[in-house]
C-alpha positions as CSV (number, residue, x, y, z in Angstrom):
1,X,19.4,22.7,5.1
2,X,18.5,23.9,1.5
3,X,16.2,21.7,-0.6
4,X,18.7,20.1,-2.7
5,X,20.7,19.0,0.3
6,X,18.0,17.7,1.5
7,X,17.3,16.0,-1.9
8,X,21.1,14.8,-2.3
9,X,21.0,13.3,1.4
10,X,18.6,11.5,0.6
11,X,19.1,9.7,-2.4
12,X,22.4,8.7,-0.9
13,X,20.8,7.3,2.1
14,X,18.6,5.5,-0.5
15,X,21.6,4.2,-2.6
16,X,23.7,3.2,1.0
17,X,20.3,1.1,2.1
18,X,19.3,-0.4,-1.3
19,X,21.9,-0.2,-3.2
20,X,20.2,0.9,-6.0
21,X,19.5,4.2,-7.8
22,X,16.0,6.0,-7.6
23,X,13.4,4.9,-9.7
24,X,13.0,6.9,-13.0
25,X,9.9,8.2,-12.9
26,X,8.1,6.7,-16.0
27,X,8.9,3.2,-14.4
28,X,5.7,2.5,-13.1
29,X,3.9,4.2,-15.5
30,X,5.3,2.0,-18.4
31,X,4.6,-1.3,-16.4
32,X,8.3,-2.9,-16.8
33,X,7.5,-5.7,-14.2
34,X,10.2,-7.2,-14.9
35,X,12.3,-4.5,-14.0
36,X,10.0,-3.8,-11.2
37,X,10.4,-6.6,-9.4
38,X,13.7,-6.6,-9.7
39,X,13.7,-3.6,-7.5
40,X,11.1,-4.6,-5.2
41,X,13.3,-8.1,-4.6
42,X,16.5,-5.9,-4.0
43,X,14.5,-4.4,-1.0
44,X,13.3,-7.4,0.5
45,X,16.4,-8.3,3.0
46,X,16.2,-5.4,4.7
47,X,12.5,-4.5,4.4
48,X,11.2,-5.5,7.9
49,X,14.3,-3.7,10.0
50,X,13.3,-0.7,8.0
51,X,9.7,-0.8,9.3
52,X,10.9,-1.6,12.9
53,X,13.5,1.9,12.7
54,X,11.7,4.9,13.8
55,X,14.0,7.1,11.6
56,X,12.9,5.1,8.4
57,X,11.5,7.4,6.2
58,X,9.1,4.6,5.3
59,X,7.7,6.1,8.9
60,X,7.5,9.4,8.6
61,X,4.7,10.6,10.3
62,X,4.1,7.2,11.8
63,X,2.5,6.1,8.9
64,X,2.9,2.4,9.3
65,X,1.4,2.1,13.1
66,X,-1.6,4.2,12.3
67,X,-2.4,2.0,9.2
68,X,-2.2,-0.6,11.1
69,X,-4.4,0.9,13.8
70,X,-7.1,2.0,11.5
71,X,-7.4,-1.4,9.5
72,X,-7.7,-3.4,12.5
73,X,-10.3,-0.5,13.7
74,X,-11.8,-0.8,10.5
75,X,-12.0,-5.3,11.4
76,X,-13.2,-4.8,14.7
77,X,-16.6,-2.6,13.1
78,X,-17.4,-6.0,11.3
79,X,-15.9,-8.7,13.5
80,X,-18.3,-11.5,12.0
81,X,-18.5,-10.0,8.5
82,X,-14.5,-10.6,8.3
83,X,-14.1,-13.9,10.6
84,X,-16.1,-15.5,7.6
85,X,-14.5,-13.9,4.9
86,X,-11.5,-13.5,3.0
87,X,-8.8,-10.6,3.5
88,X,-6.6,-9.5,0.3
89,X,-3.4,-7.6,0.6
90,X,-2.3,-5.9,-2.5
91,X,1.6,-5.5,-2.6
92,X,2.0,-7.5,0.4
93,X,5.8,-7.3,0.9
94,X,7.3,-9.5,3.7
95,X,4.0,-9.8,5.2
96,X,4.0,-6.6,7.7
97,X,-0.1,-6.4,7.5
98,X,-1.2,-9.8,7.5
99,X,0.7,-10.5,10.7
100,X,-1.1,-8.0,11.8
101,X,-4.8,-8.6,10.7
102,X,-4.3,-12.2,9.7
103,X,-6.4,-13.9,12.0
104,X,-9.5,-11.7,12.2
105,X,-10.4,-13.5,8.6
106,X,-11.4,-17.3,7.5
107,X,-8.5,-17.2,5.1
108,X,-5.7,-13.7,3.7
109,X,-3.9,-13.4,0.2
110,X,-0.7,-11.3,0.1
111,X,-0.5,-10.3,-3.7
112,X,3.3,-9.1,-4.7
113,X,5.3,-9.0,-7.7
114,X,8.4,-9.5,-5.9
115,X,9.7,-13.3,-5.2
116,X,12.3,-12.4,-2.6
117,X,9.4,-10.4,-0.7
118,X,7.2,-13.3,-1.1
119,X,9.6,-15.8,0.4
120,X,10.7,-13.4,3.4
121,X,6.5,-13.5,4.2
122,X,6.5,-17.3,3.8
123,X,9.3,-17.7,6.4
124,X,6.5,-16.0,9.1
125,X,4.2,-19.0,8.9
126,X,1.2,-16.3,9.2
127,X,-1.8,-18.5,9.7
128,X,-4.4,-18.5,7.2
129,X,-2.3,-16.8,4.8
130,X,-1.9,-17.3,1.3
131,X,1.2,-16.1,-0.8
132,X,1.1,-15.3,-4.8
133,X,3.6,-14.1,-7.1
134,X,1.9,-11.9,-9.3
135,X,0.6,-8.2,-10.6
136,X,-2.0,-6.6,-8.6
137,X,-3.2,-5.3,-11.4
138,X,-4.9,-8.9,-12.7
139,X,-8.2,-9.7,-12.2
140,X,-8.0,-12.8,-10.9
141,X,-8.3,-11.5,-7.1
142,X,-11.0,-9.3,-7.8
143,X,-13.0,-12.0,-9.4
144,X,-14.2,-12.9,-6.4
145,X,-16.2,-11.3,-3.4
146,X,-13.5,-10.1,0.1
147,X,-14.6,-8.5,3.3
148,X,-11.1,-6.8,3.1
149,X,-9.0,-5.4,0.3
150,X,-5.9,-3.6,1.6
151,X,-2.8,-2.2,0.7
152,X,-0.2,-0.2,2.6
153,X,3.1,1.3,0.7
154,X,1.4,4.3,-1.1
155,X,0.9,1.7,-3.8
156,X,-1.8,4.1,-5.9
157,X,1.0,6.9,-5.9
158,X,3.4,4.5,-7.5
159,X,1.4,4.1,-10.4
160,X,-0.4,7.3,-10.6
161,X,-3.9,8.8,-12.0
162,X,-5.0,6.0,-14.3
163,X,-3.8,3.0,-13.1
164,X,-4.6,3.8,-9.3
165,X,-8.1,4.4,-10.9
166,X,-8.5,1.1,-11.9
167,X,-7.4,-0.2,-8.8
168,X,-10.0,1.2,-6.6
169,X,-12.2,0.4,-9.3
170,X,-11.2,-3.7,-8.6
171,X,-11.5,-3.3,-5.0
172,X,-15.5,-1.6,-5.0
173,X,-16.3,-4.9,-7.1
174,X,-14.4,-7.3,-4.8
175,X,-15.6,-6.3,-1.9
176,X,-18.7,-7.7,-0.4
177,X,-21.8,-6.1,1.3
178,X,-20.2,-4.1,4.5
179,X,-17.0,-4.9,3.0
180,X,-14.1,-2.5,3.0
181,X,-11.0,-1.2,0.9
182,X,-8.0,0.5,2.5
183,X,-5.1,1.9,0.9
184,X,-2.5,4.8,1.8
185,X,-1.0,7.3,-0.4
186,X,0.9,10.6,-0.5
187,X,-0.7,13.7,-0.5
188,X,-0.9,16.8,-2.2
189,X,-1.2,18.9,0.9
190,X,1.6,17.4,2.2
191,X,5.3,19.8,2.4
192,X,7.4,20.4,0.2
193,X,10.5,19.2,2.1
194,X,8.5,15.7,2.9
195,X,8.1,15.3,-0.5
196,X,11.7,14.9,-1.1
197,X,11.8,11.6,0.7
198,X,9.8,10.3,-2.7
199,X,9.9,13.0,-5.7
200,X,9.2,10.6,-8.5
201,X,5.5,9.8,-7.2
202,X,2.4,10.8,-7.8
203,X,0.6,13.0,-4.4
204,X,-2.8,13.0,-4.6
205,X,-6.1,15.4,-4.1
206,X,-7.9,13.6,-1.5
207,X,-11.1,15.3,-3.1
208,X,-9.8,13.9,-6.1
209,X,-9.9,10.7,-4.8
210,X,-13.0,10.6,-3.2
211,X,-14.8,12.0,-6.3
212,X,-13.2,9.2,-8.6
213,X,-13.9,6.5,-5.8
214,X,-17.9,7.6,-5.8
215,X,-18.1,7.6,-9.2
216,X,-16.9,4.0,-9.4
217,X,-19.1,3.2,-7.0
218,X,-18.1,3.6,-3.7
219,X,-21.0,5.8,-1.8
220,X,-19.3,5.4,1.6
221,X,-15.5,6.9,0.3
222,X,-13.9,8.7,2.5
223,X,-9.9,10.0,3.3
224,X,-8.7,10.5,6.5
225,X,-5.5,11.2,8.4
226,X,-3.9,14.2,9.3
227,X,-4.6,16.9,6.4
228,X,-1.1,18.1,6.1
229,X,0.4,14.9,6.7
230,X,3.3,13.5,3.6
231,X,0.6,10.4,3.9
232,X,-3.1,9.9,4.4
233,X,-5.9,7.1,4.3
234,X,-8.8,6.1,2.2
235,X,-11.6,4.1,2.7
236,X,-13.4,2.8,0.3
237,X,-17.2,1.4,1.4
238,X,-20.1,0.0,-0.2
């Protein structure tokens, strides 16, 4: 199958599953979050079965188990550290993570800017967890100190160079001593036919990354995963 087959399947799988047309790719970029969320709540419904299909391409490459796999990992290194400490999900969805790592912390936030997301993770009852309509991008989160700041749905290659910067800037001042940050994205090394399944974001350098995360202040920052993989990991430490 040629490239632009490839391309054309899938943005008619996306339109049949979403109903809705790709995201043009200054979107992000100009922070509509009205228009954002608007997406992200058209998603919501079927978000969940999605992450449960195999086939999604939301897990290519497994990329969902073995983020869940490395965060609770990542818990079990500083089991007392987190069971007295708070846990912050950026982009939190329906709740997929927290379920997960949830009760390994005194208290969780899920951060989203989608209601309908919001009110699909409320319906899980996830104890200890805290839901809040809002832009991950505010400072009220990181005003305080978290043993845990994660966030899984390549949310830095959404919003590309700039804005992911600041991000992973937030997260080395929330955290607290031994703390950790984890987020996904999609990489650079990745192939070209994987990057079809999401053309209109931004694939990293994990050098690139690394070097902006150290000079923010992260000594411990690190990527890992599968170096040709569509989507790798980084971990951001004190």
């Amino acid at each position: 199958m040629t490239v632009f087959m490839e391309h054309s399947l899938n943005m008619s799988l996306s339109k049949k599953i979403y109903g809705i047309p790709e995201s043009d790719p200054g979107l992000y970029a100009s922070r509509d979050l009205v228009t954002i969320a608007q997406r992200w709540d058209s998603k919501a419904a079927q978000w969940d079965s999605d992450l449960n299909n195999d086939s999604c391409h939301l897990n290519d490459g497994d990329a969902y188990r073995r983020f869940i796999n490395l965060g609770k990992q990542l818990v079990l290194e500083r089991t007392k550290l987190c069971s007295t400490s708070s846990l912050v999900d950026l982009g939190c969805g329906t709740g997929a993570i927290l379920a997960e790592l949830s009760m390994h912390f005194n208290n969780s936030i899920g951060i989203d800017i989608s209601h309908e997301m919001l009110k699909v993770a409320e319906s899980k009852c996830i104890s200890n967890a805290d839901w809040q309509l809002g832009d991950v991008f505010d400072v009220s989160w990181s005003s305080r100190k978290h043993a845990a700041v994660l966030s899984r749905g390549i949310l830095l290659s959404h919003y590309g160079d700039e804005l992911a910067q600041r991000l992973i800037e937030q997260t080395i001042n929330a955290l607290t001593p031994g703390g950790f940050g984890l987020f996904d994205f999609l990489a650079e090394d990745a192939s070209e036919a994987t990057k079809i399944l999401a053309p209109n974001k931004t694939y990293f350098c994990s050098n690139w990354l690394i070097d902006q995360a150290r000079r923010l202040g992260s000594s411990g920052a690190v990527v890992v995963g599968n170096a040709n993989a569509r989507v790798r990991y980084l971990i951001l430490k004190d």
